[in-house]
C-alpha positions in Angstrom: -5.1 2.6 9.8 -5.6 0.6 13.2 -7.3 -2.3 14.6 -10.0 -0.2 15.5 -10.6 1.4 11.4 -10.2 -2.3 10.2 -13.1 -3.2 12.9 -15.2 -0.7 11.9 -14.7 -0.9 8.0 -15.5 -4.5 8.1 -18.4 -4.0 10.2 -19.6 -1.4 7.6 -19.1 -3.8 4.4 -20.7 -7.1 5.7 -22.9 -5.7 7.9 -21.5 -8.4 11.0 -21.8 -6.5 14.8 -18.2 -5.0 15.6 -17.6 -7.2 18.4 -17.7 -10.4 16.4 -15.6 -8.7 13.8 -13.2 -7.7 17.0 -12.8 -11.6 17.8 -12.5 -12.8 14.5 -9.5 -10.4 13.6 -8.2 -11.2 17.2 -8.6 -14.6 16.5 -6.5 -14.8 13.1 -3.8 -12.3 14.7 -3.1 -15.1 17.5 -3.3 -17.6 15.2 -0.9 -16.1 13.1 1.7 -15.1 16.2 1.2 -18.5 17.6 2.1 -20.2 14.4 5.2 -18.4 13.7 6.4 -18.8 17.4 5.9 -22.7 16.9 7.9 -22.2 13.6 5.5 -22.2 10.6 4.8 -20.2 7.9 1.9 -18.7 7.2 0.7 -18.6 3.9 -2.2 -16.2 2.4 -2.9 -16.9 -1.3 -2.5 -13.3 -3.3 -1.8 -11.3 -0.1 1.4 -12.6 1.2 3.1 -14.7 3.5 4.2 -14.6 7.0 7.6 -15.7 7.3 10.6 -16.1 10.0 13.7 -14.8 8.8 16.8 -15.7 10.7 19.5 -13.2 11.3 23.4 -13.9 11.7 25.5 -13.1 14.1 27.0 -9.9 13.6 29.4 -7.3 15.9 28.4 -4.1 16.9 29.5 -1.5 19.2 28.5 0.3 22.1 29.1 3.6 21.4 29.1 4.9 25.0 31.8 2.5 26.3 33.9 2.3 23.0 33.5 -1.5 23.2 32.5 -4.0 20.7 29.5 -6.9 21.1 28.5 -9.5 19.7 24.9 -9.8 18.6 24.3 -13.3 18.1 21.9 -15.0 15.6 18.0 -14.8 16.2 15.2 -15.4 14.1 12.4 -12.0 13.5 9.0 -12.5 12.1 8.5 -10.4 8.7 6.0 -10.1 6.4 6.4 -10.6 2.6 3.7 -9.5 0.3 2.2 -11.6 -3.2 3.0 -9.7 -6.2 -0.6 -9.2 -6.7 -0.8 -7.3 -4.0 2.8 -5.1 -4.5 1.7 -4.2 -8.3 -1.9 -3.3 -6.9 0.5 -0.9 -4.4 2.6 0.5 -6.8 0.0 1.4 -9.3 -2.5 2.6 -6.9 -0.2 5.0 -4.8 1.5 7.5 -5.7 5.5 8.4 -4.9 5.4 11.3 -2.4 
């Protein structure tokens, strides 16, 4: 599913005009990058959480010059879903 399904979808069920459906998922996406790049959490009630794991330093190798690196710790965004949501998942879809 993209941006453009969840658009449209939404659009279908409330009956809002696309475009103001457009800016109002825009407008939570942003918020949502800009407040893990200031370093907050964000947290959605029975959907999940937005979070910023950190990841340690580790060593890994260049394969085409047969040299080692060093990778040094950096935090990712990640996304961790409410168990409501992951039993709705696992008893709503099937294992392929």
């Amino acid at each position: 599913m993209t941006k453009a399904d969840i658009v449209s979808n939404i659009s279908d069920k409330t009956g809002i005009e696309k475009a103001d459906v457009l800016a109002a998922v825009e407008a939570f996406m942003t918020e949502v990058k800009d407040s893990l790049e200031s370093g907050d959490n964000v947290y959605l009630r029975g959907f999940g959480s937005f979070i910023i794991k950190t990841r340690a330093e580790k060593t890994g190798r260049n394969i085409s010059k047969n040299t080692t690196i060093k990778i040094p710790a950096h935090n990712i965004p990640a996304f961790k879903p409410a168990k409501t949501f992951t039993d709705g998942v696992k008893a709503k879809v099937s294992v392929k």
